[in-house]
HTML snippet that shows the backbone in 3Dmol.js (N, CA, C, O; Angstrom):
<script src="https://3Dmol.org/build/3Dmol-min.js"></script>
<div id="view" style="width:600px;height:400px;position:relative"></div>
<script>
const pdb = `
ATOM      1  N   UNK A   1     -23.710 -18.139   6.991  1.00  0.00           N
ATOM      2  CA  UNK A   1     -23.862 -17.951   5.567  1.00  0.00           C
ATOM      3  C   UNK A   1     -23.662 -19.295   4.881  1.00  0.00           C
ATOM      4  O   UNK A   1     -22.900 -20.155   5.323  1.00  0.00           O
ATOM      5  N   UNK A   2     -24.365 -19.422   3.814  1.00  0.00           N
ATOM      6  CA  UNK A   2     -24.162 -20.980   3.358  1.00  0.00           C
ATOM      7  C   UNK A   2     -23.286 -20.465   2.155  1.00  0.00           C
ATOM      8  O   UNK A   2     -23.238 -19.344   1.650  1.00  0.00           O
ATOM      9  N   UNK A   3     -22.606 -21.624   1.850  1.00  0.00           N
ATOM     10  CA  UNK A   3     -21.447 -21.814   1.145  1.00  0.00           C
ATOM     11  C   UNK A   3     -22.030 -21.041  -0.375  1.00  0.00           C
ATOM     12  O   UNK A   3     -21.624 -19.997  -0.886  1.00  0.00           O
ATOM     13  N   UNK A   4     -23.013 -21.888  -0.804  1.00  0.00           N
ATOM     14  CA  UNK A   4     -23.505 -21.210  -2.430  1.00  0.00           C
ATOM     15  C   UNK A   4     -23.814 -19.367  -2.501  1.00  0.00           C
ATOM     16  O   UNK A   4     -24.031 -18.639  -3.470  1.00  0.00           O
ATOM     17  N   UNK A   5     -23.731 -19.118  -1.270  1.00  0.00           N
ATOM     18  CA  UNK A   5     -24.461 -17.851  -1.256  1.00  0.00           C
ATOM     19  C   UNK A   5     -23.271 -16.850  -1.041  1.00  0.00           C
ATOM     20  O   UNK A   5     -23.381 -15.655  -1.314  1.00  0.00           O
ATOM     21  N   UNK A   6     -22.134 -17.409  -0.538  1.00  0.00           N
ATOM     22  CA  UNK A   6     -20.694 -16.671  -0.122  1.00  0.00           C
ATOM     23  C   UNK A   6     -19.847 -17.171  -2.186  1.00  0.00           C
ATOM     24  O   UNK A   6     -19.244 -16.261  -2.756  1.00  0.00           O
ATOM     25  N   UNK A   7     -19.940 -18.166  -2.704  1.00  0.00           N
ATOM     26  CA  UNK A   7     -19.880 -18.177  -3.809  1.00  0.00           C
ATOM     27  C   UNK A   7     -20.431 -17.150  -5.118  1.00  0.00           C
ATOM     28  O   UNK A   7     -19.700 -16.650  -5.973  1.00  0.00           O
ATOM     29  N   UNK A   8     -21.506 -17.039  -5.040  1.00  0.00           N
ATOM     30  CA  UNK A   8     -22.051 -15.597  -5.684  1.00  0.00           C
ATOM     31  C   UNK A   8     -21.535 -14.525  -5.171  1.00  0.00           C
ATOM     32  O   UNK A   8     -20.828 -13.792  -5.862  1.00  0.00           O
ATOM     33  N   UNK A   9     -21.715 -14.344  -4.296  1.00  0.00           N
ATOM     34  CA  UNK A   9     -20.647 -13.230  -3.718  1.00  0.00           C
ATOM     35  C   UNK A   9     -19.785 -12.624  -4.232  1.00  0.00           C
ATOM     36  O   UNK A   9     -19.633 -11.485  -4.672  1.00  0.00           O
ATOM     37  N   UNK A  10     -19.088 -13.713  -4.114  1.00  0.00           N
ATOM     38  CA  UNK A  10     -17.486 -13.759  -4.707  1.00  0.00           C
ATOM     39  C   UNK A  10     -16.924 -14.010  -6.459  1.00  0.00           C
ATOM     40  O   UNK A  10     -15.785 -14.313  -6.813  1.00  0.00           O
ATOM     41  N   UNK A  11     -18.351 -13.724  -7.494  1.00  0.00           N
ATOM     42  CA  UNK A  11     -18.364 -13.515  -8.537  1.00  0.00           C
ATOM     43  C   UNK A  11     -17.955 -12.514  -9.678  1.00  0.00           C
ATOM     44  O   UNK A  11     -18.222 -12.723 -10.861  1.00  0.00           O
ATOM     45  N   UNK A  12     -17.376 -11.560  -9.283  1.00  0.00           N
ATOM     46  CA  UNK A  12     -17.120 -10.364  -9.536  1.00  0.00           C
ATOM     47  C   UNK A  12     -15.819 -10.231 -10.461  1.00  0.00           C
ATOM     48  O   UNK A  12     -15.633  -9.203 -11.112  1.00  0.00           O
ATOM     49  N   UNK A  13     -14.882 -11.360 -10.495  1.00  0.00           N
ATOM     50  CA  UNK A  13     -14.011 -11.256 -12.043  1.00  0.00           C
ATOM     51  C   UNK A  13     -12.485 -10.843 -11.381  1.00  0.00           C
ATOM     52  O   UNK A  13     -11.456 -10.736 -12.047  1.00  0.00           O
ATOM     53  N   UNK A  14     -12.611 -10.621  -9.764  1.00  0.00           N
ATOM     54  CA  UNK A  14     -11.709  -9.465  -9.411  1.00  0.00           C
ATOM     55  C   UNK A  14     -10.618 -10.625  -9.368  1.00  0.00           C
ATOM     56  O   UNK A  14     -11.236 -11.687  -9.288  1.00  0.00           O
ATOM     57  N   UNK A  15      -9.108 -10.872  -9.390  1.00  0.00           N
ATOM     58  CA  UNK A  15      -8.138 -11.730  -9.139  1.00  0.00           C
ATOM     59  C   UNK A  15      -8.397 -12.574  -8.123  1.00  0.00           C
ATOM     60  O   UNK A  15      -8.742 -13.741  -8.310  1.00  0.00           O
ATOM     61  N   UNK A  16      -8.223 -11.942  -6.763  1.00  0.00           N
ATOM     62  CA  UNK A  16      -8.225 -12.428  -5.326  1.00  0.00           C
ATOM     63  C   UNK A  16      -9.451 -13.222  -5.035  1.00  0.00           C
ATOM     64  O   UNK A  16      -9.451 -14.222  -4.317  1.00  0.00           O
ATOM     65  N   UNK A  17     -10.659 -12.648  -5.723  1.00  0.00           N
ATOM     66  CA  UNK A  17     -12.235 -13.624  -5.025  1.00  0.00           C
ATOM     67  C   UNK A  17     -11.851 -14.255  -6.553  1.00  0.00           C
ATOM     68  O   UNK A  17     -12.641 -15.198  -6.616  1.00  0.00           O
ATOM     69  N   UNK A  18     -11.596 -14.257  -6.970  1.00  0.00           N
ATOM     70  CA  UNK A  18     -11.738 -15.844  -8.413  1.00  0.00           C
ATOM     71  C   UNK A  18     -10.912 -16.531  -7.690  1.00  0.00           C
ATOM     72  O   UNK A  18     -11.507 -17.598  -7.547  1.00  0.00           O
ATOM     73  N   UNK A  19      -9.806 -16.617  -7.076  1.00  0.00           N
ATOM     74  CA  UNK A  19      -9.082 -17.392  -6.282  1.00  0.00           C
ATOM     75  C   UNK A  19      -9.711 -18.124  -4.893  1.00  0.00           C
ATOM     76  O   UNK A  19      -9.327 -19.211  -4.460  1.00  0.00           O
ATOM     77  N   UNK A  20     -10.402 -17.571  -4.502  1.00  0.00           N
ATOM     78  CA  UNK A  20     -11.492 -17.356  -2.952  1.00  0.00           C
ATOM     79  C   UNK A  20     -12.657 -18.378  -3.882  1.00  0.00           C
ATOM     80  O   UNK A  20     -12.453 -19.571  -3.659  1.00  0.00           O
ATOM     81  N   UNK A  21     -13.632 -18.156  -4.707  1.00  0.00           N
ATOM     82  CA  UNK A  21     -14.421 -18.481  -5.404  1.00  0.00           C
ATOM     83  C   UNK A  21     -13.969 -20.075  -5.495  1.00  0.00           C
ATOM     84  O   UNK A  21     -14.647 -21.033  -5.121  1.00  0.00           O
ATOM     85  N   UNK A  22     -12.825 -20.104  -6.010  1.00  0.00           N
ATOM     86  CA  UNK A  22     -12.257 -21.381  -6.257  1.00  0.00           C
ATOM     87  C   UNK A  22     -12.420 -22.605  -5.495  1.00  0.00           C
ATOM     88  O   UNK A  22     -12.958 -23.712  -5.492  1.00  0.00           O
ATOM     89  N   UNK A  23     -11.429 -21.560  -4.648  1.00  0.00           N
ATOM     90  CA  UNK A  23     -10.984 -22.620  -3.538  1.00  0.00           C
ATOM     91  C   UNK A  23     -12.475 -23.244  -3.066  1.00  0.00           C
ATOM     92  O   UNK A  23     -12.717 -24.446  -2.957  1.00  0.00           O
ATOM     93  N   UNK A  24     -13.244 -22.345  -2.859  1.00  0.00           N
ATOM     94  CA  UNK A  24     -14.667 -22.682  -2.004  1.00  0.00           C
ATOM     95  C   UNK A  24     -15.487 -24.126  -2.614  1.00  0.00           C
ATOM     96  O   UNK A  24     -15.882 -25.115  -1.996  1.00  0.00           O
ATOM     97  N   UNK A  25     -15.574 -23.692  -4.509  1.00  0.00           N
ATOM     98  CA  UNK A  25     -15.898 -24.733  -5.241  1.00  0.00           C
ATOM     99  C   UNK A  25     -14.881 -26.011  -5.013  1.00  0.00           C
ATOM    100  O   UNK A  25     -15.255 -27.164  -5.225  1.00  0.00           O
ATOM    101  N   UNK A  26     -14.020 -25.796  -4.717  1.00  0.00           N
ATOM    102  CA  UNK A  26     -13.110 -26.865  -4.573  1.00  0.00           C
ATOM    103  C   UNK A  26     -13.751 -27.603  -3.214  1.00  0.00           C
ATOM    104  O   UNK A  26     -13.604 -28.825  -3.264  1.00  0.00           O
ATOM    105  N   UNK A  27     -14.458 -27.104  -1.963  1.00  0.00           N
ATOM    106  CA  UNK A  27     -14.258 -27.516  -1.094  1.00  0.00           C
ATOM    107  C   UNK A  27     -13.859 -27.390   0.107  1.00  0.00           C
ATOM    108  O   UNK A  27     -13.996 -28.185   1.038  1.00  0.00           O
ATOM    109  N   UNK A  28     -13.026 -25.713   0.079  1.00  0.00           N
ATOM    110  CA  UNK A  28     -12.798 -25.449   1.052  1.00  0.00           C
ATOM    111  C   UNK A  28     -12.903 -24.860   2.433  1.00  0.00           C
ATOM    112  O   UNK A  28     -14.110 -24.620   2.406  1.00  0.00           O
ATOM    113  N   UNK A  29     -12.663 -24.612   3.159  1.00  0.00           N
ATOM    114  CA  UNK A  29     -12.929 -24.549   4.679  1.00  0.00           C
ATOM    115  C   UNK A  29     -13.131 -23.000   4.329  1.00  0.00           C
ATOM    116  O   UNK A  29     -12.523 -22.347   3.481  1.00  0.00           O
ATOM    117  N   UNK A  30     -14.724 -22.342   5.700  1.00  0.00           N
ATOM    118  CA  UNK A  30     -14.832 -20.794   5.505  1.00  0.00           C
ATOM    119  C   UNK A  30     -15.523 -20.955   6.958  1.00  0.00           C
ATOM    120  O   UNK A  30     -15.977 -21.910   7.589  1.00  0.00           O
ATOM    121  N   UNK A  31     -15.367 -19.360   7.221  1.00  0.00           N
ATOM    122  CA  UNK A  31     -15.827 -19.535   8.110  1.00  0.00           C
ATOM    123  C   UNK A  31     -16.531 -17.868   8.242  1.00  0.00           C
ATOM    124  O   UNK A  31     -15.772 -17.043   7.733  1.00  0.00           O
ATOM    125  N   UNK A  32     -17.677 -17.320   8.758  1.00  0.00           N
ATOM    126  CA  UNK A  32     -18.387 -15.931   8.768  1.00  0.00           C
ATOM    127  C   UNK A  32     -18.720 -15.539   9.770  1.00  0.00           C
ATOM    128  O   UNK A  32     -19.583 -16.153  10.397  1.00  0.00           O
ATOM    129  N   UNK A  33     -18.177 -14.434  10.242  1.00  0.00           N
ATOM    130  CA  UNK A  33     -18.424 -13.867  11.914  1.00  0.00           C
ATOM    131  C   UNK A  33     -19.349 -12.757  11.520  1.00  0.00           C
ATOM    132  O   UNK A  33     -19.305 -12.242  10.403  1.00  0.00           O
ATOM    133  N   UNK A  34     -20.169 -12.405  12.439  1.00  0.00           N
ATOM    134  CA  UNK A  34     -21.510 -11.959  12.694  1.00  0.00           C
ATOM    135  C   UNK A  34     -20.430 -10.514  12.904  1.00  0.00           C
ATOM    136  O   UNK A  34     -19.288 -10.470  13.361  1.00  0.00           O
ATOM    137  N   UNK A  35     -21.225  -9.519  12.424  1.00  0.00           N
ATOM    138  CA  UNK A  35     -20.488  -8.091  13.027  1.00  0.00           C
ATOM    139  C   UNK A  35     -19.642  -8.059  12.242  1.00  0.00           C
ATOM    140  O   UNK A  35     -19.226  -9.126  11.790  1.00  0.00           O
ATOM    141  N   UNK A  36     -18.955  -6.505  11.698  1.00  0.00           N
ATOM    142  CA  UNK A  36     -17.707  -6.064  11.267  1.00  0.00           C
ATOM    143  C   UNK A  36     -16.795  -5.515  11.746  1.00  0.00           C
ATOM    144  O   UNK A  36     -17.383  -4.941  12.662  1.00  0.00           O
ATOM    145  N   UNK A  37     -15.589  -5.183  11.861  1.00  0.00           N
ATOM    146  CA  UNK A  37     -14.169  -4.845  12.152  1.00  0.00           C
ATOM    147  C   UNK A  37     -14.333  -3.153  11.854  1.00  0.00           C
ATOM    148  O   UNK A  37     -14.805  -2.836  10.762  1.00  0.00           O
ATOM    149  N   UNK A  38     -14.028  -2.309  12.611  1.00  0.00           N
ATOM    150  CA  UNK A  38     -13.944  -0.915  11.674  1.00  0.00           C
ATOM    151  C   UNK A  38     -12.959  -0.694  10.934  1.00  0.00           C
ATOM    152  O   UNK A  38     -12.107  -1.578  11.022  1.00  0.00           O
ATOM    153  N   UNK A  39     -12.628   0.438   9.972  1.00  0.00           N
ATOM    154  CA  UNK A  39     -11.825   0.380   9.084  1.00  0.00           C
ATOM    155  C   UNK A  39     -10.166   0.415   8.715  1.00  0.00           C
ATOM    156  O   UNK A  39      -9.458   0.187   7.734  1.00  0.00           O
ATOM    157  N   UNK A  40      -9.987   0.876  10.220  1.00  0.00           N
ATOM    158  CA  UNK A  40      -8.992   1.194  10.512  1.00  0.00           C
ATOM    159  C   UNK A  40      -8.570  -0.111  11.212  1.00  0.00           C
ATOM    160  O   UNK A  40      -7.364  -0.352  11.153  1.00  0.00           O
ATOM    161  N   UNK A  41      -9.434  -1.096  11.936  1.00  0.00           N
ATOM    162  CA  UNK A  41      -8.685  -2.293  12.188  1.00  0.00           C
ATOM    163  C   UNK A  41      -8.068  -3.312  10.692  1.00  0.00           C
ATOM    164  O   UNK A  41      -7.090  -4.053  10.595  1.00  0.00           O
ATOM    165  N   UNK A  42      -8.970  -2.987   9.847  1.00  0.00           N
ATOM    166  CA  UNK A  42      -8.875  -3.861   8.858  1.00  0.00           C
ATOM    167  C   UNK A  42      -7.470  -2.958   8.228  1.00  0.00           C
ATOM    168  O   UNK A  42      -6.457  -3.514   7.801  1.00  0.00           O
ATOM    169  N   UNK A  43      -7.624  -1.849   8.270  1.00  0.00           N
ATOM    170  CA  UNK A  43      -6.255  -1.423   7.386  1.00  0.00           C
ATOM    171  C   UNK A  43      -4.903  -1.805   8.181  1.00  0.00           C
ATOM    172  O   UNK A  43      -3.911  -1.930   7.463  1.00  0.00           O
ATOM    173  N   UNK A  44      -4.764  -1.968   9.296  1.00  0.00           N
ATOM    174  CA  UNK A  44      -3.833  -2.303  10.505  1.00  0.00           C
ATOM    175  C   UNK A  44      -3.671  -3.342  10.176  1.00  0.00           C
ATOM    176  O   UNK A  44      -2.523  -3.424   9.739  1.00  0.00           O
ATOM    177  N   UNK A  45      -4.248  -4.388  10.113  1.00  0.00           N
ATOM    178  CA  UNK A  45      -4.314  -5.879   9.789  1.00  0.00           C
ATOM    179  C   UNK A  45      -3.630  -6.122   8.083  1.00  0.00           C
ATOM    180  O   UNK A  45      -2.565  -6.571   7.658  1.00  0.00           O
ATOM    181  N   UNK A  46      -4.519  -5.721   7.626  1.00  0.00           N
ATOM    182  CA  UNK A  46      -3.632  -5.780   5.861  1.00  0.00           C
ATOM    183  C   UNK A  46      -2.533  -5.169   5.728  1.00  0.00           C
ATOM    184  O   UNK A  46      -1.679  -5.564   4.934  1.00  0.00           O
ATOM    185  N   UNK A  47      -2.379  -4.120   6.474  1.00  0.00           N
ATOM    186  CA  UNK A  47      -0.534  -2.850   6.044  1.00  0.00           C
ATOM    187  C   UNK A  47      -0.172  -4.420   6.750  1.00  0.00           C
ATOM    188  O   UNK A  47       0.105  -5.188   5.828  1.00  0.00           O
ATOM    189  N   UNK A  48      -0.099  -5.074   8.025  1.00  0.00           N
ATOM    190  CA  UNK A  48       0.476  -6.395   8.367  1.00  0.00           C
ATOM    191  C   UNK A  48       0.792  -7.217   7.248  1.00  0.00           C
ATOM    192  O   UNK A  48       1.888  -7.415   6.724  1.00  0.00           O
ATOM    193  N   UNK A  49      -0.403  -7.695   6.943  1.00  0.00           N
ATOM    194  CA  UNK A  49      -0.298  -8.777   6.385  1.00  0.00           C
ATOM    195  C   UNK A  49       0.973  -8.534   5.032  1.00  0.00           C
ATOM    196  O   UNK A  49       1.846  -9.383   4.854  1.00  0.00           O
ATOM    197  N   UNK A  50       0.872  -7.159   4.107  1.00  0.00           N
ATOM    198  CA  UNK A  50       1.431  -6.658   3.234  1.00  0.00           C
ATOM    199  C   UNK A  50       2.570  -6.728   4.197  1.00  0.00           C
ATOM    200  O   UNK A  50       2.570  -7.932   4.456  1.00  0.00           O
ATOM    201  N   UNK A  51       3.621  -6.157   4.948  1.00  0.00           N
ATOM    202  CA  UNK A  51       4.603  -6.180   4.923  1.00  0.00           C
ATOM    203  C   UNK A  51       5.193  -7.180   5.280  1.00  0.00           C
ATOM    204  O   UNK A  51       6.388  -7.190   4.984  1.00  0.00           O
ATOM    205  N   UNK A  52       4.591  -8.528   6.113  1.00  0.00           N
ATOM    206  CA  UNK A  52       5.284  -9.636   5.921  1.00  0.00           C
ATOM    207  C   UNK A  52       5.343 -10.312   4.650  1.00  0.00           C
ATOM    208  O   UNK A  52       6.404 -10.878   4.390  1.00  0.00           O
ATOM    209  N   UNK A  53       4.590 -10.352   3.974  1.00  0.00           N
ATOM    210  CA  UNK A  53       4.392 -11.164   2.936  1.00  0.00           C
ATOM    211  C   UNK A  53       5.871 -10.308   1.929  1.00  0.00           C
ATOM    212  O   UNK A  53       6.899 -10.748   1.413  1.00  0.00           O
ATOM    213  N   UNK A  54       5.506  -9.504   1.997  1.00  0.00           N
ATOM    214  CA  UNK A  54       6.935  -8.834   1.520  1.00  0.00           C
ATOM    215  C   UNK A  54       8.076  -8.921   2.289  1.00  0.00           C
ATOM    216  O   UNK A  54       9.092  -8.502   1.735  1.00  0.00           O
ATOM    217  N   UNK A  55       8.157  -9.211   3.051  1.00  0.00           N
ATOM    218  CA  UNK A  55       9.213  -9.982   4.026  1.00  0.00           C
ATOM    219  C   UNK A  55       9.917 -10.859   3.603  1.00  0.00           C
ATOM    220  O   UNK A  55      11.093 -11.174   3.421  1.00  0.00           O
ATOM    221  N   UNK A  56       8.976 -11.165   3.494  1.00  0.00           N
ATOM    222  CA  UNK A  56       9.517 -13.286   3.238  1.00  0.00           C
ATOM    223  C   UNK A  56       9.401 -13.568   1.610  1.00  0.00           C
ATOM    224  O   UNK A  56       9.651 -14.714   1.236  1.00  0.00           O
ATOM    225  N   UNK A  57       8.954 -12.361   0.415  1.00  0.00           N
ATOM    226  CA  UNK A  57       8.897 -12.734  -0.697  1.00  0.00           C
ATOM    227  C   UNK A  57       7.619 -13.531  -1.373  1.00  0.00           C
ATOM    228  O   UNK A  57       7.851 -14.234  -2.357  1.00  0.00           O
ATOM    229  N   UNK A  58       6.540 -13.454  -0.962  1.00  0.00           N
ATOM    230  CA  UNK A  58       5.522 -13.977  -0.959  1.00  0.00           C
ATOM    231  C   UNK A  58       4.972 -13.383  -2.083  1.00  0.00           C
ATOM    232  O   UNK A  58       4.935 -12.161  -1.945  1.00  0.00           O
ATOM    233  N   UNK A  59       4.565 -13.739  -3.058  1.00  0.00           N
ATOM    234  CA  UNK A  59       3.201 -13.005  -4.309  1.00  0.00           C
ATOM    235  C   UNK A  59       2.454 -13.108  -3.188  1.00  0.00           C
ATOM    236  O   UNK A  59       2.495 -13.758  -2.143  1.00  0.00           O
ATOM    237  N   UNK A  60       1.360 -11.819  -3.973  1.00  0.00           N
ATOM    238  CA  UNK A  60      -0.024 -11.813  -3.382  1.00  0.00           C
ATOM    239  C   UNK A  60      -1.282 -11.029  -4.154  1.00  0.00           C
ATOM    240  O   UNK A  60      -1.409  -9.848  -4.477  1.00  0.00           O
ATOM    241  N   UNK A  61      -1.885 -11.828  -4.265  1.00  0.00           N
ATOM    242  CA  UNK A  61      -3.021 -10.938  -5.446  1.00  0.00           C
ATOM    243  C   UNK A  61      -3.763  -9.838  -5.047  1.00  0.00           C
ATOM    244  O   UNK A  61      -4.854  -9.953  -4.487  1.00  0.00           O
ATOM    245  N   UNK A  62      -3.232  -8.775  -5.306  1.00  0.00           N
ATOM    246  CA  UNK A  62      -3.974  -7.480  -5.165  1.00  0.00           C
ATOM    247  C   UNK A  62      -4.165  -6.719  -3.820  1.00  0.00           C
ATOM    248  O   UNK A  62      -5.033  -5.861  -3.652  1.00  0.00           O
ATOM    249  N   UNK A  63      -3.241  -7.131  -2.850  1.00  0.00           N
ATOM    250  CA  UNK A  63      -3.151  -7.380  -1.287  1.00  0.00           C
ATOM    251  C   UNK A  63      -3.168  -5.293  -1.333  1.00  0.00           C
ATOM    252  O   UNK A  63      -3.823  -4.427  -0.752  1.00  0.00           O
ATOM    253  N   UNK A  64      -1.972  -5.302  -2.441  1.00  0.00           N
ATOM    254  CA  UNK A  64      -1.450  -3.629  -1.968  1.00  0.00           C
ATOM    255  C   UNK A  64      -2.694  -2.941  -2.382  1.00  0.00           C
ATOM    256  O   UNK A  64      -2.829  -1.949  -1.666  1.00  0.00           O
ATOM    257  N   UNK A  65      -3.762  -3.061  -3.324  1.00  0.00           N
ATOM    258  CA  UNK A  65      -5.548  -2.720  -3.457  1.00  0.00           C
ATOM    259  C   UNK A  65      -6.138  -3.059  -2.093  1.00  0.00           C
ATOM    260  O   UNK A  65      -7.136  -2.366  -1.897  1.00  0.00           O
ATOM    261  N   UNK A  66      -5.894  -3.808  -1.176  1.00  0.00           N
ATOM    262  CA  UNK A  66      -6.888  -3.764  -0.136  1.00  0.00           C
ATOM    263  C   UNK A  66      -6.390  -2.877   0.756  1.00  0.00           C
ATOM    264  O   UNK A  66      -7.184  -2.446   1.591  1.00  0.00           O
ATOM    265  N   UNK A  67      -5.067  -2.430   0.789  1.00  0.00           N
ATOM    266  CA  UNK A  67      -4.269  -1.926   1.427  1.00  0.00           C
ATOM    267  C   UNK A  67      -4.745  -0.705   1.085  1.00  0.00           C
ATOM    268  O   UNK A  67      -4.211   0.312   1.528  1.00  0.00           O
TER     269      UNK A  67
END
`;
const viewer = $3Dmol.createViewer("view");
viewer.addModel(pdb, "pdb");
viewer.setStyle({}, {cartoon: {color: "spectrum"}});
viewer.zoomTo();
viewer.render();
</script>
C-alpha cells in the first residue's frame, strides 16, 4: 500500500487515526500485511494490549472502542 493511499484512509476525524494520520505525514515508519487476522485474534490481542497499558498507567486513545 503506498503511503498517500493508507493516509486517506485514515481521514475519518476519529482520535486514534488523526494520531496514525499524523504520524504518517510526519514520516513515519508503516508497514501492510497481505491477509487479515480473524476477529477473535484481534480482540485477544487488544483485551492485551488494554490491560497492560492499564498496567503500567499508560493513556490510550480509544483502545477500550477497539476493545
Amino acid at each position: 500500500m503506498e503511503r498517500d493511499a493508507l493516509i486517506q484512509l485514515l481521514a475519518d476525524g476519529v482520535e486514534a487515526t488523526t494520531a496514525a494520520r499524523a504520524a504518517l505525514l510526519d514520516g513515519g515508519a508503516f508497514v501492510v500485511w497481505d491477509g487479515s487476522p480473524s476477529a477473535e485474534s484481534l480482540a485477544e490481542i487488544y483485551g492485551r494490549r488494554l490491560r497492560h497499558t492499564r498496567r503500567i498507567g499508560l493513556e490510550t486513545l480509544d483502545l477500550e472502542r477497539a476493545v
